[in-house]
FIDREN-524185 format. One line per 4 residues: their letters; for each residue x, y, z of C-alpha. Coordinates in nm, 2 decimals, m for minus. Example, Ala and Ser with C-alpha at 12.3 -4.5 7.8 and 13.67 -1.06 7.14 Angstrom:
! residues 2
as = 1.23/m0.45/0.78; 1.37/m0.11/0.71
This chain:
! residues 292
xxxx = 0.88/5.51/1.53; 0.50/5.45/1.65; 0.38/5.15/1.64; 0.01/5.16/1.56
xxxx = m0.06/5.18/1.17; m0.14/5.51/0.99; m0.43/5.72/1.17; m0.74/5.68/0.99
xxxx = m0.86/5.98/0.77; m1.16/6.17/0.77; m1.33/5.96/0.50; m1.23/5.61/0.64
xxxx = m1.28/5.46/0.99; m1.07/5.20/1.13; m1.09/4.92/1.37; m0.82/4.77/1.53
xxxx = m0.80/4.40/1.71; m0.48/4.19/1.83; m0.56/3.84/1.76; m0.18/3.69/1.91
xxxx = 0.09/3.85/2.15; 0.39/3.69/2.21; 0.59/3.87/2.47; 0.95/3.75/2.39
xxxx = 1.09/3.64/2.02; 1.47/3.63/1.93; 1.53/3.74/1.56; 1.78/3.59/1.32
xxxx = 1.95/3.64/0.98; 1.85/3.40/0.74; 2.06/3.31/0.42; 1.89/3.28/0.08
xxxx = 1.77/2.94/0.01; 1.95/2.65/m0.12; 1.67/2.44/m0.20; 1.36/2.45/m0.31
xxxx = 1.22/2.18/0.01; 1.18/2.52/0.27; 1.41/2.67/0.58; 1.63/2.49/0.84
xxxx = 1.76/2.65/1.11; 2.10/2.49/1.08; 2.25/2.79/0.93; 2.05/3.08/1.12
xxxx = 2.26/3.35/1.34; 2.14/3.55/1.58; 2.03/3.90/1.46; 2.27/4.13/1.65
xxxx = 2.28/4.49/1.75; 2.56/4.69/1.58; 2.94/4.71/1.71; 3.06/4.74/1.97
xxxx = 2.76/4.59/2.19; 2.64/4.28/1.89; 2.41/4.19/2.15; 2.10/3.95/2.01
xxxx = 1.75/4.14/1.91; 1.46/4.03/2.09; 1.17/4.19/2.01; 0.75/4.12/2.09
xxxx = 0.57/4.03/1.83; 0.21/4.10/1.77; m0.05/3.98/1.53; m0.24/4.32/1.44
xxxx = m0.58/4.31/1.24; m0.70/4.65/1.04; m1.09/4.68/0.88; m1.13/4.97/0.74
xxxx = m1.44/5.15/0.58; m1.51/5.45/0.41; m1.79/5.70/0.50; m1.83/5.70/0.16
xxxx = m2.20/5.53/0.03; m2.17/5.17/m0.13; m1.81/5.16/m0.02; m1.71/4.82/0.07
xxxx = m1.50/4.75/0.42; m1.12/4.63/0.36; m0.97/4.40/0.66; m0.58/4.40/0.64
xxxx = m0.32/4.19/0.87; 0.01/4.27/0.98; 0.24/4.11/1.17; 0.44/4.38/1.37
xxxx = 0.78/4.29/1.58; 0.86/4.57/1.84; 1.09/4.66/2.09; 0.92/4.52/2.44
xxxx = 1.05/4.81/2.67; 1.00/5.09/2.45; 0.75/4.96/2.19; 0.92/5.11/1.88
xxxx = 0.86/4.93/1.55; 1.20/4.71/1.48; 1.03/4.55/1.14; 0.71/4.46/1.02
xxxx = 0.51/4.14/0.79; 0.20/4.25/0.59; 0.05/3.93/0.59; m0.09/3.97/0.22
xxxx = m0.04/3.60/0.14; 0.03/3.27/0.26; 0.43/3.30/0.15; 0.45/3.55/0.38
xxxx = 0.52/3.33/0.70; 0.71/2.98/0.65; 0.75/2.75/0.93; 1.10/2.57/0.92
xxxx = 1.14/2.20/0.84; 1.32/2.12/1.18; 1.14/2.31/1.42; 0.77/2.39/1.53
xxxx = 0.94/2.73/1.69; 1.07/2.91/1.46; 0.95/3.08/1.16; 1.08/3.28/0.81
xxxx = 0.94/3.60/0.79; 0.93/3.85/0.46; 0.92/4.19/0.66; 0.88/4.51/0.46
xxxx = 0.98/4.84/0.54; 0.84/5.16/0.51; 1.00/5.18/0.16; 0.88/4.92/m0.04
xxxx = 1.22/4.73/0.04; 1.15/4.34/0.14; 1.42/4.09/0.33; 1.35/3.75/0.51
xxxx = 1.42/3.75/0.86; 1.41/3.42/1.12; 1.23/3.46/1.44; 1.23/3.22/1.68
xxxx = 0.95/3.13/1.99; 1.08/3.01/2.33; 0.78/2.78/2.36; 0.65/2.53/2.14
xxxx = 0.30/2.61/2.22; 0.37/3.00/2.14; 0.49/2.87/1.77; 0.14/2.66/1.76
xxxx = m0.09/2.93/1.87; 0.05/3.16/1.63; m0.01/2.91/1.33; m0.33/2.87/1.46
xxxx = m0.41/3.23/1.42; m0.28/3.24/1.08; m0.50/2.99/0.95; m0.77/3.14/1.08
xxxx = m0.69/3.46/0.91; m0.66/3.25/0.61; m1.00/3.10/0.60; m1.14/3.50/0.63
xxxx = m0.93/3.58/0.33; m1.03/3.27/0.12; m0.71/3.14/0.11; m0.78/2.82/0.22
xxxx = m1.05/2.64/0.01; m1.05/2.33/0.23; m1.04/2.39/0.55; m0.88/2.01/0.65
xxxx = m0.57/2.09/0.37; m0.35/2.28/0.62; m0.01/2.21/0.69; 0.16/2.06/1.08
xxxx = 0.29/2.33/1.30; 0.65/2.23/1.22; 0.65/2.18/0.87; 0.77/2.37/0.59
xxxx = 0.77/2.31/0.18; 0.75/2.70/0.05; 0.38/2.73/0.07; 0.32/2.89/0.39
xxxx = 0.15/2.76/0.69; m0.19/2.79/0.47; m0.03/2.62/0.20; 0.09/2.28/0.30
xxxx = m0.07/1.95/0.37; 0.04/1.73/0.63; 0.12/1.38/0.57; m0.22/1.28/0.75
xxxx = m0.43/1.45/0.52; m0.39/1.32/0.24; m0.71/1.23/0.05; m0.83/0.89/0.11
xxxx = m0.91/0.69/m0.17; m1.26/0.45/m0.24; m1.09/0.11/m0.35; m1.52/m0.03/m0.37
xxxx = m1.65/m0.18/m0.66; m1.83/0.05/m0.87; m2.11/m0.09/m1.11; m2.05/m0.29/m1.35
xxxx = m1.66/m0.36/m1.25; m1.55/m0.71/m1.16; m1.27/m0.88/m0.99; m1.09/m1.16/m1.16
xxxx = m0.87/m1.43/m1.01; m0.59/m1.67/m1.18; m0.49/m1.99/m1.00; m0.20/m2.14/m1.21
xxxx = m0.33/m2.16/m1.60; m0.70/m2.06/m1.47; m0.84/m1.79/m1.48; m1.19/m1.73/m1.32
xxxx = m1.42/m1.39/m1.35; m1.65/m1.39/m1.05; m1.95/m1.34/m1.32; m2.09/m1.49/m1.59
xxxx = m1.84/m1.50/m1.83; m1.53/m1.78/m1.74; m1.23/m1.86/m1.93; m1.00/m2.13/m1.92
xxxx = m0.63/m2.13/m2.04; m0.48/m2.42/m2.23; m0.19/m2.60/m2.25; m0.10/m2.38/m2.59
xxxx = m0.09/m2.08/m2.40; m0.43/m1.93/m2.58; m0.72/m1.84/m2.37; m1.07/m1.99/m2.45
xxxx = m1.37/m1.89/m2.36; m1.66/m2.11/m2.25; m1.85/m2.07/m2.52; m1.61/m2.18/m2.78
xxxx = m1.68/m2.57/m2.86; m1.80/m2.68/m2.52; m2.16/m2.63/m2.28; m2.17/m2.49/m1.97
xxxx = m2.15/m2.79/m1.78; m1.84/m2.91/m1.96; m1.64/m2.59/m1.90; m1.74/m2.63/m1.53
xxxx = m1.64/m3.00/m1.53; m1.28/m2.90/m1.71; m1.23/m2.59/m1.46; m1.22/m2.85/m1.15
xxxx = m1.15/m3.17/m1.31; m0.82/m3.33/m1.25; m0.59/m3.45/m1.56; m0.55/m3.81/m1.60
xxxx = m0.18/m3.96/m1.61; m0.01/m3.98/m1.96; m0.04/m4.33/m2.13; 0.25/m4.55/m2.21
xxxx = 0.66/m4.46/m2.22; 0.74/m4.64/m1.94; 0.77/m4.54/m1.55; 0.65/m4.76/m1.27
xxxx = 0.44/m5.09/m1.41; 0.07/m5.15/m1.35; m0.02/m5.31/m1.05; m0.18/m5.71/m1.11
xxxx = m0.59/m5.66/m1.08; m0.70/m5.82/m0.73; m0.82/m6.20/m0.78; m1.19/m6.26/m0.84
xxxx = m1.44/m6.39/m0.55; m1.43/m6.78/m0.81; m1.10/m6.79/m0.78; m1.06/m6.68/m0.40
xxxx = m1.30/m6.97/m0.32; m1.07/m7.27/m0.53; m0.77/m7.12/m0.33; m0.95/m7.20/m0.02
xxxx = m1.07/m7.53/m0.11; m0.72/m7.61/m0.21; m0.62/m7.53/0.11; m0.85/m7.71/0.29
xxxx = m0.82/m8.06/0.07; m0.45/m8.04/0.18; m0.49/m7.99/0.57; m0.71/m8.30/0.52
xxxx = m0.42/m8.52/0.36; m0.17/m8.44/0.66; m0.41/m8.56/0.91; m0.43/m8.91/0.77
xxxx = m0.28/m9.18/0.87; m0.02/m9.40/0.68; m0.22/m9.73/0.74; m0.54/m9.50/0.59
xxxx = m0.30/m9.44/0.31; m0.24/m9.78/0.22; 0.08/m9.84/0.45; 0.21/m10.06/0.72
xxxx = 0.37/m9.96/0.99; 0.75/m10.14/0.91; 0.88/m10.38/1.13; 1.07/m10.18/1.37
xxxx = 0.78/m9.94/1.38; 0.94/m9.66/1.14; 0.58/m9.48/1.06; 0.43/m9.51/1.35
């Protein structure tokens, strides 16, 4: 079987470019889906050759793009893209990809090689098959390639939402976004918005308006039964202690500066009294000389 597309007829002229060659690429059955998350390779065989040989199929692989035009006037120019897996001795067509649509080419969710492919043949009759790169940067260089033919088409209306090499999800590599690309949010204050804090039972609005939170549980406002510089004053103010019912007594009030001064003379008249003497007092001094 040739492998170039259909020859162009006389009304339509065709161009012809590879955009990606990959020399070697090992094929592989791939079972129908279990779950809806994408492809693992974990259950992937080898696609084989028929008895007696069952060697494994490795094939090229080449990223083919068609534009074609008609000589006919105000006829618009189509550009197709197929992906074509050949023999790489004899160049005959083992099975070929119209790349019509994202869906067409999944990447696997274990590895950045290999790759689920809905191949059609000449019949109209569809299957998946698994191919497989040897190297990692083959398996990124042919993603890259794809996305670019996905921007021509259109399929890709922002060009940051694209998918990681080794990624899968059932949406193509066009059709997934990568963990890092998600759309970052603007947490800033837009006009008019405000941000309000609560320490314990207060609650403050960084603005004009304040409230204040009471020992009922009700919120009231500053305006309700009280000026602006009382609400500030209860906002900051500290509660004083509850009176009565007992706990630790009252502490004595210090003396005053009066009575501090009739202490000291007190004091002083006494030091006075123990140095006289006991004849100054009135006394003798005994006979055997007892208060001397």
């Amino acid at each position: 079987m040739s492998t170039d597309l259909p020859p162009p007829s006389d009304s339509t002229d065709q161009i012809q470019r590879i955009l990606f060659l990959a020399p070697r690429v090992h094929i592989y059955t791939v079972p129908p889906l279990t779950s809806t998350k994408g492809y693992t390779t974990t259950a992937w065989t080898p696609f084989t050759t028929p008895p007696p040989s069952r060697a494994p199929i490795t094939t090229r692989l080449r990223i083919v793009e068609t534009s074609s035009s008609s000589t006919a006037p105000a006829s618009a120019s189509t550009i197709s893209t197929t992906i074509l897996l050949e023999d790489p001795t004899t160049a005959q067509l083992f099975a070929a990809c119209p790349y019509t649509s994202p869906a067409c080419v999944e990447p696997t969710l274990d590895s950045a090689r290999f790759f689920a492919l809905r191949v059609e043949s000449e019949g109209g009759r569809k299957a998946v098959l698994g191919i497989g790169f040897e190297e990692r940067g083959e398996g990124c260089e042919f993603v890259d390639v794809l996305r670019g033919v996905g921007r021509m088409m259109g399929w890709e209306k922002d060009k940051g939402a694209s998918g990681r090499a080794g990624g899968g999800g059932g949406g193509g590599v066009n059709g997934v976004k990568g963990k890092g690309e998600e759309k970052k949010r603007d947490w800033s204050l837009k006009d008019g918005e405000m941000i309000r804090i609560q320490i314990g039972g207060v609650s403050r609005v960084d603005g004009s308006n304040r409230e204040e939170r009471g020992e009922d549980g009700r919120t009231h406002s500053e305006g309700e039964g009280q000026g602006e510089g009382e609400a500030e004053g209860a906002l900051f103010s500290i509660k004083p202690p509850p009176a009565g019912g007992g706990g630790v007594p009252a502490l004595a009030p210090p003396p005053s500066a009066k009575e501090v001064k009739a202490e000291r003379r007190r004091s002083r008249g006494m030091v006075e009294l123990e140095k006289e003497s006991a004849a100054e007092l009135g006394f003798d001094d005994g006979e055997f000389g007892e208060f001397q």
